[in-house]
N, C-alpha and C positions, 0 to 999 in steps of 0.2 A: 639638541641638548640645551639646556638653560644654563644662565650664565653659572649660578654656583656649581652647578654641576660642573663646569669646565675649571672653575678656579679649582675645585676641590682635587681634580683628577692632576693640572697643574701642580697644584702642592704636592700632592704624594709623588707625581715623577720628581721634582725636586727633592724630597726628602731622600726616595729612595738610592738617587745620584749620587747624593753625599754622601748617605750609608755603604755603598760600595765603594765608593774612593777611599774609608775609612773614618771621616766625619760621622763621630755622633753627636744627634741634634737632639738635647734635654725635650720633654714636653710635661705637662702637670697633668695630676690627679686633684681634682677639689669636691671634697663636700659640701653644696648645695641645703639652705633650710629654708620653706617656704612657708610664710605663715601666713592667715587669712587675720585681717584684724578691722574693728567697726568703725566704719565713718564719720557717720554720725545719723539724727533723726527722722532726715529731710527724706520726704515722699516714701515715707513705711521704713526706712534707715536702705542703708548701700556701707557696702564692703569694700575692703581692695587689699590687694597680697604685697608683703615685705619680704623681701629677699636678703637672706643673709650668706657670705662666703662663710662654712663652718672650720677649715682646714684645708691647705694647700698642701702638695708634697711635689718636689719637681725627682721626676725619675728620669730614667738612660734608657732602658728598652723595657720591654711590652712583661718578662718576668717580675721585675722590678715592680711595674705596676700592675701588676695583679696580686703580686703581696699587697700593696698601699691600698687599692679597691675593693679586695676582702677587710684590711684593718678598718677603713674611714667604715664599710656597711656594718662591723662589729658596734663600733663607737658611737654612731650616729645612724641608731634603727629607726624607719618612719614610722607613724604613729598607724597604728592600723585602722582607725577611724580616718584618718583624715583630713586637712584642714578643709573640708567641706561638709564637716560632720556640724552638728548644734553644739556636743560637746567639743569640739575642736581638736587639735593638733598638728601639729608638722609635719610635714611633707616635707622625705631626704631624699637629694640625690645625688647621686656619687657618678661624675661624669670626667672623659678625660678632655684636655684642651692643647692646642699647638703651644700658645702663646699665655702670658698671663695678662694680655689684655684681653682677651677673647673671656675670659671670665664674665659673668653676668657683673653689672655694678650691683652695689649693697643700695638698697634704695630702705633708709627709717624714716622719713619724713611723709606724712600726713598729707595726701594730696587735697585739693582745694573743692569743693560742692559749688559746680556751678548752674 
């Protein structure tokens, strides 16, 4: 097996440990928006994707968050072109996380043409 895969399997028998002793351990729900946006001119133009956190929710157990993962895909539909369309769009997704560092960063800033 490869390393994540062992972490991974690691974390659930921890989590699930806790769960039985009576320890509940929060985890989030966040909406995900990815947008395609232009670089600039250099050698026919180039592109590159922004990543924005749209909404966070921390929930208790797996019910909980299937209410929050129906709400966030209600509120935050992806574009059905999208962002690899000419006319463009967002691209949503609604994904769950252990930790809220495990979130993607927000990346706005303009990477550099070199």
């Amino acid at each position: 097996m490869q390393d994540w895969q062992l972490e991974k399997q690691a974390a659930r028998r921890e989590r699930n440990s806790k769960v039985e002793s009576g320890e509940v351990i929060p985890f989030y729900v966040a909406a995900l928006g990815i947008d395609r946006c232009y670089g600039g001119p250099e050698e026919g133009g180039w592109w590159y994707d922004v990543t924005t956190v749209l909404q966070v929710f921390k929930v208790w157990d797996w019910k909980q968050a299937h209410t929050r993962l129906k709400e966030l895909k209600e509120e935050y539909p992806t574009c059905p072109r999208g962002r690899h369309s000419v006319i463009g769009g967002q691209d949503t997704y609604v994904r769950t996380f252990r930790k809220l560092e495990d979130l993607p960063d927000e990346n706005h800033t303009r990477p550099r043409y070199e």
